[in-house]
C-alpha positions as YAML, in Angstrom:
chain: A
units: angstrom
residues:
- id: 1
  name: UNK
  ca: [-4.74, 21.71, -13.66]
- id: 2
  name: UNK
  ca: [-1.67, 23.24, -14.66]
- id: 3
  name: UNK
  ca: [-3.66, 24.52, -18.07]
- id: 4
  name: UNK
  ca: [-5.67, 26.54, -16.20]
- id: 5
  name: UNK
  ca: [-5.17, 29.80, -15.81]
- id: 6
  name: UNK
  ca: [-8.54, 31.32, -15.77]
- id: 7
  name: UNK
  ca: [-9.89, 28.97, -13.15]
- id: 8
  name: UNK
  ca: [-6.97, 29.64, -11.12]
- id: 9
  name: UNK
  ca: [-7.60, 33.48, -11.51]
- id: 10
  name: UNK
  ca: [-11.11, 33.43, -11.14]
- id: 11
  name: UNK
  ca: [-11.72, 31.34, -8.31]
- id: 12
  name: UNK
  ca: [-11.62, 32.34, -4.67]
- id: 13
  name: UNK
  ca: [-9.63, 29.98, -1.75]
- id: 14
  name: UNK
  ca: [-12.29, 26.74, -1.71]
- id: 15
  name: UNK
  ca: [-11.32, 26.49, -5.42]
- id: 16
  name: UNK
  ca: [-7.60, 26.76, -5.18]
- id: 17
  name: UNK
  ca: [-7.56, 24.68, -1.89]
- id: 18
  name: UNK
  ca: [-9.43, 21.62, -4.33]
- id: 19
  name: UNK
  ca: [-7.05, 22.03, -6.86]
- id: 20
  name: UNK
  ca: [-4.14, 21.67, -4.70]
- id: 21
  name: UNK
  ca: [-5.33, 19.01, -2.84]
- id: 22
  name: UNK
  ca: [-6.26, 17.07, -5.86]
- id: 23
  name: UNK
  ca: [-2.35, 18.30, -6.65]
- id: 24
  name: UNK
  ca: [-1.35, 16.89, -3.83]
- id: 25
  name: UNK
  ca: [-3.26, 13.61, -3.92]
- id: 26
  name: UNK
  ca: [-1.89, 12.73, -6.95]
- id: 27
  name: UNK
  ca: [1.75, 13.45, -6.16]
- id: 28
  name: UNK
  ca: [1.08, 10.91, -3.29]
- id: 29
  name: UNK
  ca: [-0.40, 8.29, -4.99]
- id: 30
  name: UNK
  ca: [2.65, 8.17, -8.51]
- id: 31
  name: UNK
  ca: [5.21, 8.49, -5.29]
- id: 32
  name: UNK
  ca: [3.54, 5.19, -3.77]
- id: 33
  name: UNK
  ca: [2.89, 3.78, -6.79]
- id: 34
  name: UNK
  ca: [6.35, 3.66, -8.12]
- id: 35
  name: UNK
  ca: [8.06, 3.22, -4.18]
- id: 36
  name: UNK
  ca: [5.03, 0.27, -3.58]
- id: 37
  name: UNK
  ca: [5.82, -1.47, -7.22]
- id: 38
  name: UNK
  ca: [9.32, -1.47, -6.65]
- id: 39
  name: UNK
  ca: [9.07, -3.26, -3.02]
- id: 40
  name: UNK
  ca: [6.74, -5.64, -4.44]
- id: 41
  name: UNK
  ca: [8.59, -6.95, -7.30]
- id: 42
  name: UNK
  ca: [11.53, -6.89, -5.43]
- id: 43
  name: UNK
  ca: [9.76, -8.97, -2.54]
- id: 44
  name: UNK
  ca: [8.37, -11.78, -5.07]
- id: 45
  name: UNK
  ca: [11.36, -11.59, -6.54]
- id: 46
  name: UNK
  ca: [13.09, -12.95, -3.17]
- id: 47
  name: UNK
  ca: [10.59, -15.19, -2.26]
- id: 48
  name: UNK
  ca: [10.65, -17.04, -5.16]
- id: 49
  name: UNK
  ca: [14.55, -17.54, -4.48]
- id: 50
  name: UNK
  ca: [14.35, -18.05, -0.71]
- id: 51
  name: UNK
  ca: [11.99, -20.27, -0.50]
- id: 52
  name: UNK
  ca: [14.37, -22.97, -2.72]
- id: 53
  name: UNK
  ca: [17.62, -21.98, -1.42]
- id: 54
  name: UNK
  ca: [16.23, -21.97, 2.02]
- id: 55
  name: UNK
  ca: [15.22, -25.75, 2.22]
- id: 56
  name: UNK
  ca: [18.24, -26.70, -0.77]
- id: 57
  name: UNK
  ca: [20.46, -25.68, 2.62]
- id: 58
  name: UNK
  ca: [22.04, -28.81, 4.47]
- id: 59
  name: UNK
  ca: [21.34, -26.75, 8.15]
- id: 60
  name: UNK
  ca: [19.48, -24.42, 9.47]
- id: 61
  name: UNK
  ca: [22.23, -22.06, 10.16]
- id: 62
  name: UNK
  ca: [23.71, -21.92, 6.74]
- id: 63
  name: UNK
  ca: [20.14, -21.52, 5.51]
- id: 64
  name: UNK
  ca: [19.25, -18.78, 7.43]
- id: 65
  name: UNK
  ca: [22.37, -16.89, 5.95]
- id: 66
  name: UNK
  ca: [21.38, -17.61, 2.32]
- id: 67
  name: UNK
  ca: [18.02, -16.15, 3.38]
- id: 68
  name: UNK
  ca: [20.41, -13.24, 4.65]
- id: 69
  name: UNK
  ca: [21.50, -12.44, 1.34]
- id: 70
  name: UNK
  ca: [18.40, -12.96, -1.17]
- id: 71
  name: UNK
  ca: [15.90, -11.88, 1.54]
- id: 72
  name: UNK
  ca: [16.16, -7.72, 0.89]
- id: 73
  name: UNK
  ca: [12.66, -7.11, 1.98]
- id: 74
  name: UNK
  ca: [12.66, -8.86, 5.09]
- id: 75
  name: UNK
  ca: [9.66, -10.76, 4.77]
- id: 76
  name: UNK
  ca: [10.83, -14.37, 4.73]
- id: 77
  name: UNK
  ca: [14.05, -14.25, 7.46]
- id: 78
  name: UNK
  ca: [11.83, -12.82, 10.42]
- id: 79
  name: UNK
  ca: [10.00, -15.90, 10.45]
- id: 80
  name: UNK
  ca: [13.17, -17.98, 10.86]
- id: 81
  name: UNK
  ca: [14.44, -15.99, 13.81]
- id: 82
  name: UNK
  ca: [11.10, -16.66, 15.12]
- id: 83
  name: UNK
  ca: [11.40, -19.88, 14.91]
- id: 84
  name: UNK
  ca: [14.69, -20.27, 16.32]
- id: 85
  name: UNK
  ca: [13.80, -17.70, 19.29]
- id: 86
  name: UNK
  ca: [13.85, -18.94, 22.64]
- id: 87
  name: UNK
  ca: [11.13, -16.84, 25.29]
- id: 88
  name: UNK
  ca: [12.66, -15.61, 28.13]
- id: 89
  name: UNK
  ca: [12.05, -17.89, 31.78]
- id: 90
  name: UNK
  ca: [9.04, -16.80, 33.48]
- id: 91
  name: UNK
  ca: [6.45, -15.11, 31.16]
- id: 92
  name: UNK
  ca: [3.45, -15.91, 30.09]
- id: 93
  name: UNK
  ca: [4.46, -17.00, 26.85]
- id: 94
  name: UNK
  ca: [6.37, -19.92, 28.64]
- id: 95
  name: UNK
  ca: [3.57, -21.34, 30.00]
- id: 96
  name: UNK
  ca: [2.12, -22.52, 26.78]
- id: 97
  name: UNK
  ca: [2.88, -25.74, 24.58]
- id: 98
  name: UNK
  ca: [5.86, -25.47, 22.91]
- id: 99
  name: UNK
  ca: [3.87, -25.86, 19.48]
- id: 100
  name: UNK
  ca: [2.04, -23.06, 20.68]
- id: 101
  name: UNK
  ca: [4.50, -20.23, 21.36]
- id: 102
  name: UNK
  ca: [6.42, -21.43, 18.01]
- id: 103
  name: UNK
  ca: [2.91, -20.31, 16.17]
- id: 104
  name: UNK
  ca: [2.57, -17.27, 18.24]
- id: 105
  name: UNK
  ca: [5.83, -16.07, 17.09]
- id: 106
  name: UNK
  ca: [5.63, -17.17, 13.87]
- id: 107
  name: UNK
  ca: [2.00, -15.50, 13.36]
- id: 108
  name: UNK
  ca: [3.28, -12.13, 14.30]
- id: 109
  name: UNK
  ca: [6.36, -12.28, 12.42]
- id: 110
  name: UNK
  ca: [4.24, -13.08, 9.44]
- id: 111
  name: UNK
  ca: [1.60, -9.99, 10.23]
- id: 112
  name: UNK
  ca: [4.29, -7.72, 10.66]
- id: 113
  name: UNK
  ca: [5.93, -8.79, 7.34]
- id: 114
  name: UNK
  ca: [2.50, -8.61, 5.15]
- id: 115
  name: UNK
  ca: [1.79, -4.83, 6.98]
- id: 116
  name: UNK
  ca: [4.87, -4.12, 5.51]
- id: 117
  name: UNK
  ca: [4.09, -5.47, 2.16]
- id: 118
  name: UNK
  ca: [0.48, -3.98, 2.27]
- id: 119
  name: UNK
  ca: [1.31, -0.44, 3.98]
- id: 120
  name: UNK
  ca: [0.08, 2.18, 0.98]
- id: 121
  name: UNK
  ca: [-2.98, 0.41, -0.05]
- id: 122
  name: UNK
  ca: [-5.34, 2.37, 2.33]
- id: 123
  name: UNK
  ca: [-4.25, 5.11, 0.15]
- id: 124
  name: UNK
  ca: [-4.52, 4.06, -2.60]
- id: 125
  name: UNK
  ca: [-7.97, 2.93, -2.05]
- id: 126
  name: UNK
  ca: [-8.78, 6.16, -0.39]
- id: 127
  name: UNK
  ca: [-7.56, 8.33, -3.42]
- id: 128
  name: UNK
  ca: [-9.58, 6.20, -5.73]
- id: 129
  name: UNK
  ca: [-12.82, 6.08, -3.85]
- id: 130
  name: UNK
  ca: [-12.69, 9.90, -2.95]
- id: 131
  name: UNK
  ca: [-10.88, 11.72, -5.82]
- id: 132
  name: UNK
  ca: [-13.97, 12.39, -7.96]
- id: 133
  name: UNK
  ca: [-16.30, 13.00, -5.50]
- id: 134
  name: UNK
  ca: [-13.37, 16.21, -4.93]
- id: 135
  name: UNK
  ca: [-12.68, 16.88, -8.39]
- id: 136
  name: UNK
  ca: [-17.14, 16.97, -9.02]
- id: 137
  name: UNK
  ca: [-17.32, 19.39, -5.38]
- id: 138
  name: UNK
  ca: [-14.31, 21.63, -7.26]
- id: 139
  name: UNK
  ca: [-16.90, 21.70, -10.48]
- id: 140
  name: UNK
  ca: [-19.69, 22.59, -8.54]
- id: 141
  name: UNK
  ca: [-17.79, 25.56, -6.50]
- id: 142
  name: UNK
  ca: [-16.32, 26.84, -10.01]
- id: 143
  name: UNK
  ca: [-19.27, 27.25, -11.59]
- id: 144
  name: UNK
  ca: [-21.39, 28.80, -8.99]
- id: 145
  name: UNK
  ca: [-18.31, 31.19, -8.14]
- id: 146
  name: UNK
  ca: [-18.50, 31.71, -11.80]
- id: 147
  name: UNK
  ca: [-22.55, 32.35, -12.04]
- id: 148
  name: UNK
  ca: [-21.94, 34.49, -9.18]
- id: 149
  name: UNK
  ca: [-19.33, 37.19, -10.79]
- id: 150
  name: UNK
  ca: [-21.39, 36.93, -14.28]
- id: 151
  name: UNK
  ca: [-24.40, 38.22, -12.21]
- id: 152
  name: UNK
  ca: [-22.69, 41.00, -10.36]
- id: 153
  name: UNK
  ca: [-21.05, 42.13, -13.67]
- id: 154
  name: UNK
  ca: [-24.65, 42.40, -14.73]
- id: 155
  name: UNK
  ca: [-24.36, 40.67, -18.80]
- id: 156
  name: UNK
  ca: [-25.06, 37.48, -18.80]
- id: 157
  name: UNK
  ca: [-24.30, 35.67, -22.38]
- id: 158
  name: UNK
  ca: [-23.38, 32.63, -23.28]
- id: 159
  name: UNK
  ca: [-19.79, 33.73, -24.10]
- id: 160
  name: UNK
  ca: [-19.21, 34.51, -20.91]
- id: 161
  name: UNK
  ca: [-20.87, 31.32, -19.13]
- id: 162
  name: UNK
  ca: [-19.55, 28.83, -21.20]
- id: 163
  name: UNK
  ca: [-15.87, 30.02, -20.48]
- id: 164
  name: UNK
  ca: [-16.27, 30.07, -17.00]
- id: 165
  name: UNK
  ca: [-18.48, 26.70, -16.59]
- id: 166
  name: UNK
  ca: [-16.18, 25.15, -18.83]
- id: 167
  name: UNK
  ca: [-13.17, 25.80, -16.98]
- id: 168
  name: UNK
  ca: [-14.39, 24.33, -13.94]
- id: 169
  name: UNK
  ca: [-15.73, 21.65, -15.19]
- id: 170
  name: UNK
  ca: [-12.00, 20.37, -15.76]
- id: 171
  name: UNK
  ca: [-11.92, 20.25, -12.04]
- id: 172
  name: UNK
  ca: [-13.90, 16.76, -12.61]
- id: 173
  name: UNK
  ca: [-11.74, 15.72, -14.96]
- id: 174
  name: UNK
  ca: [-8.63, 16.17, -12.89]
- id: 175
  name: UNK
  ca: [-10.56, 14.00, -9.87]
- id: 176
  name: UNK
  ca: [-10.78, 10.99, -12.14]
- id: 177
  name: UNK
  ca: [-7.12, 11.65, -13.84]
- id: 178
  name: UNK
  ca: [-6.19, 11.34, -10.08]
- id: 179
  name: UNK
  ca: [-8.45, 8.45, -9.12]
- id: 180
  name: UNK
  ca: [-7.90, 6.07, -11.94]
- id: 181
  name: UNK
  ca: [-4.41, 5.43, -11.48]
- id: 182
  name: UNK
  ca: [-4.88, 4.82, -7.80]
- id: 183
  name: UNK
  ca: [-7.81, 2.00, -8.41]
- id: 184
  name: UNK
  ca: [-5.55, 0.63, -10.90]
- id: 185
  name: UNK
  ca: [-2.42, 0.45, -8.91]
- id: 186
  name: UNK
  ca: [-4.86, -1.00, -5.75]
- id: 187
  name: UNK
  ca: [-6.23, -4.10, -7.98]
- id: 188
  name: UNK
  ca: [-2.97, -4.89, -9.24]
- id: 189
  name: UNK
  ca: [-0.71, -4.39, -6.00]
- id: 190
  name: UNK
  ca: [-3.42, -6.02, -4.27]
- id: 191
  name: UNK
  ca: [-2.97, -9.42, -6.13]
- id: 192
  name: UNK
  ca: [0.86, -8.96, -5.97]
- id: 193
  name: UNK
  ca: [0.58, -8.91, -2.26]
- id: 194
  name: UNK
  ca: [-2.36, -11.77, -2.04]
- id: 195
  name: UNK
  ca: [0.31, -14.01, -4.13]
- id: 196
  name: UNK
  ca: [3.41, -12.98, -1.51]
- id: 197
  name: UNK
  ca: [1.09, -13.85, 1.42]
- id: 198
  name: UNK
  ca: [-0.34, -17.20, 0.58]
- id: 199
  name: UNK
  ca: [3.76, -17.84, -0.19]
- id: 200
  name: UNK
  ca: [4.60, -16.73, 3.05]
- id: 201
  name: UNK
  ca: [1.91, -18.62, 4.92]
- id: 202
  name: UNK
  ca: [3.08, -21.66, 3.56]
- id: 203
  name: UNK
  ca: [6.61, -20.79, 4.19]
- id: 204
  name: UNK
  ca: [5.69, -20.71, 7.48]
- id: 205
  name: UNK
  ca: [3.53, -23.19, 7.40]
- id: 206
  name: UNK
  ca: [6.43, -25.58, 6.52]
- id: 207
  name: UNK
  ca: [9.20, -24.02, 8.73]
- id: 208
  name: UNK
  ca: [6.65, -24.47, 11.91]
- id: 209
  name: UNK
  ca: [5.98, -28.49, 11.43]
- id: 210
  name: UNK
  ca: [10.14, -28.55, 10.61]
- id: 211
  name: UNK
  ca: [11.10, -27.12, 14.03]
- id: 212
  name: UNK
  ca: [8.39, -29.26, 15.44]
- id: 213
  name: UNK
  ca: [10.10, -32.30, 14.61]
- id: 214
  name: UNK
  ca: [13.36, -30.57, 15.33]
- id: 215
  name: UNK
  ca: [12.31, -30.15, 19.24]
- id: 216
  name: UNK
  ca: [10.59, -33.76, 19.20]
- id: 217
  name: UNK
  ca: [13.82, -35.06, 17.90]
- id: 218
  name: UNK
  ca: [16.09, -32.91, 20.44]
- id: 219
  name: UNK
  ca: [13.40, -34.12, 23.72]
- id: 220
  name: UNK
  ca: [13.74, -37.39, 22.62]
- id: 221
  name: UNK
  ca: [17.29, -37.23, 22.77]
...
C-alpha cells in the first residue's frame, strides 16, 4: 500500500479508510504473531521441563518450587495450587466429594491456563477469513471511483482506465498479503497449543489421582 500514491490521491474516504484498516489489520496480526510465537515456545519449552522435574521431586513442596522456577508461563503451577487448595467451610463447593471439588478446581485452573495459551487465535482467524473479502471491496470502490472521474473528465481511453483500475486492483492484493500470514500463523499456533493442552490434561490428569491417594492415605491415618 505504501507504493501507492495514485490510489491514495485519487480515492475519496471509503478507499483510504480500507487501506488503513487493511494497515491496521496487518500491524495486529505480525504484533500477535511474533508476541503469540514467543509465549508458545516458551510455554512448551517449560512444560517439557516441568513435567520431569515436577514428579523427579521427593515432596510436593519442593516440587512445586521447581515448578516455580521453570514454569514462566504459568500454565503448569496453577494446577498444583489447585490441588493443594483447601475451600473455605460452608460453601457449596464443600458439599461435594472430595474427588469432586479437587476436579472442579483443577478443570478451571486448566481452562484458564489454555485461554491464556489460545487468547489471539480469534484474530488470527478473523484476519484470515475476512482480509480479502476487504482488500476485493477496496478493488471494487477504486475502480468505480476511478470509472466515475474518467467519465466526468469526459475522455475515456484505455491509458487512462488501465492506470486507475490497475491501481486499485492492488487493494486485493494487499487483502491476501494480510490474510495469508494470519491463516498460516492460526494452523501452526493452533497445533502448538493442541500439543500444550493434551500435556496439560495429562498433567493434571496425573496430579488429580496423586492427591487422591494423598487424602486416602491422610483419612486413613
Amino acid at each position: 500500500m505504501e507504493g501507492t500514491p495514485g490510489f491514495w490521491a485519487q480515492t475519496d474516504g471509503v478507499g483510504r479508510a480500507v487501506a488503513l484498516l487493511l494497515l491496521a489489520m496487518s500491524v495486529a496480526t505480525w504484533v500477535l504473531i511474533f508476541w503469540k510465537g514467543w509465549v508458545l515456545r516458551r510455554a512448551r519449552r517449560d512444560i517439557d521441563r516441568g513435567v520431569p522435574a515436577f514428579w523427579a521431586a521427593p515432596t510436593l513442596d519442593d516440587a512445586r518450587s521447581r515448578l516455580a522456577a521453570i514454569d514462566r508461563e504459568h500454565v503448569l503451577l496453577p494446577l498444583v495450587d489447585a490441588a493443594r487448595t483447601t475451600p473455605a467451610g460452608g460453601s457449596l463447593e464443600t458439599l461435594a466429594h472430595l474427588d469432586s471439588q479437587l476436579t472442579r478446581r483443577l478443570r478451571d485452573a486448566l481452562h484458564r491456563g489454555l485461554a491464556h495459551l489460545q487468547f489471539g487465535q480469534v484474530l488470527l482467524a478473523s484476519v484470515g477469513a475476512t482480509a480479502p473479502f476487504v482488500g476485493l471491496f477496496g478493488t471494487v470502490w477504486g475502480i468505480y471511483h476511478a470509472l466515475v472521474a474518467i467519465a466526468a473528465a469526459g475522455a475515456v481511453t484505455i491509458d487512462k482506465v488501465s492506470g486507475p483500475v490497475g491501481e486499485a486492483l492492488i487493494m486485493t492484493a494487499a487483502g491476501l498479503a494480510v490474510a495469508i500470514p494470519a491463516v498460516l500463523a492460526y494452523n501452526v499456533y493452533g497445533k502448538w497449543v493442541a500439543a500444550c493442552e493434551a500435556e496439560l490434561e495429562g498433567f493434571a490428569h496425573d496430579l488429580r489421582e496423586m492427591m487422591i491417594d494423598v487424602n486416602a492415605g491422610a483419612e486413613a491415618r
